[in-house]
TORVOVO-661113 format. One record per residue (C-alpha): x, y, z. Coordinates in Angstrom, 1 decimal. Example, Ala and Ser with C-alpha at 12.3 -4.5 7.8 and 13.67 -1.06 7.14 Angstrom:
# residues 2
NODE     c1     c2     c3
NODE   12.3   -4.5    7.8
NODE   13.7   -1.1    7.1
//
This chain:
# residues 123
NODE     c1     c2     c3
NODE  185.0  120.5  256.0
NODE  186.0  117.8  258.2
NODE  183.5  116.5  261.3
NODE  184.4  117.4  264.5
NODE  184.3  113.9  265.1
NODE  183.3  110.2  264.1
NODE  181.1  107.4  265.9
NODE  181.9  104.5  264.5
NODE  178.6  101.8  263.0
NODE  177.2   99.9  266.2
NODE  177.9   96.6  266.0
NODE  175.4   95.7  269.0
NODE  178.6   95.3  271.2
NODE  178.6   97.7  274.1
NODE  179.4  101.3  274.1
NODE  181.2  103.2  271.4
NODE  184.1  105.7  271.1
NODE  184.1  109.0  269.9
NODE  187.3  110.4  267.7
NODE  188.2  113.5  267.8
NODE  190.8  114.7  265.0
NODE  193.7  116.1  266.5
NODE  193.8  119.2  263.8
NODE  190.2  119.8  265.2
NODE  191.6  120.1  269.1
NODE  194.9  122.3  267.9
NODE  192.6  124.8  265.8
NODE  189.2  124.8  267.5
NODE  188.6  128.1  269.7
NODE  184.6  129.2  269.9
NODE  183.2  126.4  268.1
NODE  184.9  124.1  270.9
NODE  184.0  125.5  274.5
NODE  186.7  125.0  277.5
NODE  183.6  122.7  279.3
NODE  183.0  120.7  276.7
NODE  187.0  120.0  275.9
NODE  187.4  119.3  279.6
NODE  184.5  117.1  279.1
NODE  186.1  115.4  276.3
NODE  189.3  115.2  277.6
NODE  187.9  113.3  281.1
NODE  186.5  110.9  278.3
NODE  189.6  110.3  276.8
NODE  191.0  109.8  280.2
NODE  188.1  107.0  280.8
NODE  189.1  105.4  277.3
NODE  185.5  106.6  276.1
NODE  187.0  109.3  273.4
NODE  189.6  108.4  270.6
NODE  192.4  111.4  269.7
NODE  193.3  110.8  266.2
NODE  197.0  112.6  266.0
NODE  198.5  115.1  263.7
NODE  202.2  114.3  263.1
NODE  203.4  117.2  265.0
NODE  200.9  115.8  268.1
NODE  202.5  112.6  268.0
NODE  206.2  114.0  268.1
NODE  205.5  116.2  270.7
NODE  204.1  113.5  272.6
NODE  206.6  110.8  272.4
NODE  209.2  113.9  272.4
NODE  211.4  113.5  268.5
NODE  211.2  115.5  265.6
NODE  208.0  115.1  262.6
NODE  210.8  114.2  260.7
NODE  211.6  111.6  262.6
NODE  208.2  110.2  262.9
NODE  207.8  110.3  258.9
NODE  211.1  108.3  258.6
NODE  209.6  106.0  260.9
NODE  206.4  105.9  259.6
NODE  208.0  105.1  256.0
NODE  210.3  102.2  257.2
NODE  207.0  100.6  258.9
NODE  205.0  100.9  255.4
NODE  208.1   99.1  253.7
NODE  208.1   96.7  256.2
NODE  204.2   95.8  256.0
NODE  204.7   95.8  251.8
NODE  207.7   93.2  252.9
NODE  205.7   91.0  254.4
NODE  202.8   91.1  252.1
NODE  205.2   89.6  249.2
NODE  206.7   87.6  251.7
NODE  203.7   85.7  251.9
NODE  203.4   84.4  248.5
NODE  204.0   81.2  247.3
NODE  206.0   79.3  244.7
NODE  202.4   78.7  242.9
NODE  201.6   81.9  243.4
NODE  204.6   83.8  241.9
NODE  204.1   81.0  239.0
NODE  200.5   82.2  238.0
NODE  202.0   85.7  238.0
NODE  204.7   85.3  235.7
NODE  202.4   82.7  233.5
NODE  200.1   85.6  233.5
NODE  202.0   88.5  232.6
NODE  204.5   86.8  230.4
NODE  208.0   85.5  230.9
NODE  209.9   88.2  228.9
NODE  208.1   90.8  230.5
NODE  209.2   89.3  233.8
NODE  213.0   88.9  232.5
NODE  212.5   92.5  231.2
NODE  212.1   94.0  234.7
NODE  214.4   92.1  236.2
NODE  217.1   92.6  234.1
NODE  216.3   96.6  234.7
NODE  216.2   96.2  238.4
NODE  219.9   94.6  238.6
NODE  221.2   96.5  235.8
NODE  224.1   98.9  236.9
NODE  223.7  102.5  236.4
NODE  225.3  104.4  234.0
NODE  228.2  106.1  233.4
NODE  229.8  103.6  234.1
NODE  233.6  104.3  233.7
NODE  236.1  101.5  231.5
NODE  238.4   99.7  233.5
NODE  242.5  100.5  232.5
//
């Protein structure tokens, strides 16, 4: 069962914020009283209460389709894992392939650029 919600640790910095999981708001009925989700949502007004989305919260709120919100949610994750191997350098790519071998590297990348079959004969 999840928690209805989450303080994060203190880190002796001020005040902290309460999340509420968005699934929690969209099913809760008797365990979550109008008062105290009027209370809540004056908090979240005040920046004092966190709402952690659902993915059909999110594309009601910014008004698309969850399937649009996946797609966009997939082309950010490719471009974080982008930059991550962006980052490496030359000495770092070296240790790699000194590690794991040079014909296991020639291996994979003669399977990532070869063509795929069928491939039809030219006349």
């Amino acid at each position: 069962m999840m928690p209805l919600f989450s303080v994060p640790p203190s880190n002796g910095q001020g005040s902290q914020k309460k999340a509420i999981r968005g699934q929690f708001i969209a099913r809760a009925t008797i365990s979550y009283p109008r008062n105290c989700r009027a209370e809540d949502a004056a908090q979240w007004l005040r920046g004092k209460v966190e709402v952690v989305p659902t993915l059909k919260l999110a594309a009601e709120t910014f008004g698309v389709q969850p399937a649009e919100v996946t797609a966009a949610r997939q082309r950010l994750e490719q471009r974080e894992r982008a930059k991550h191997f962006a980052v490496l350098s030359d000495n770092a790519i070296e240790r790699i392939v000194c590690e794991v071998g040079v014909d296991r590297v020639f291996r994979a990348v003669d399977k990532l650029t070869s063509p795929e079959l069928p491939l039809v004969a030219a006349e």
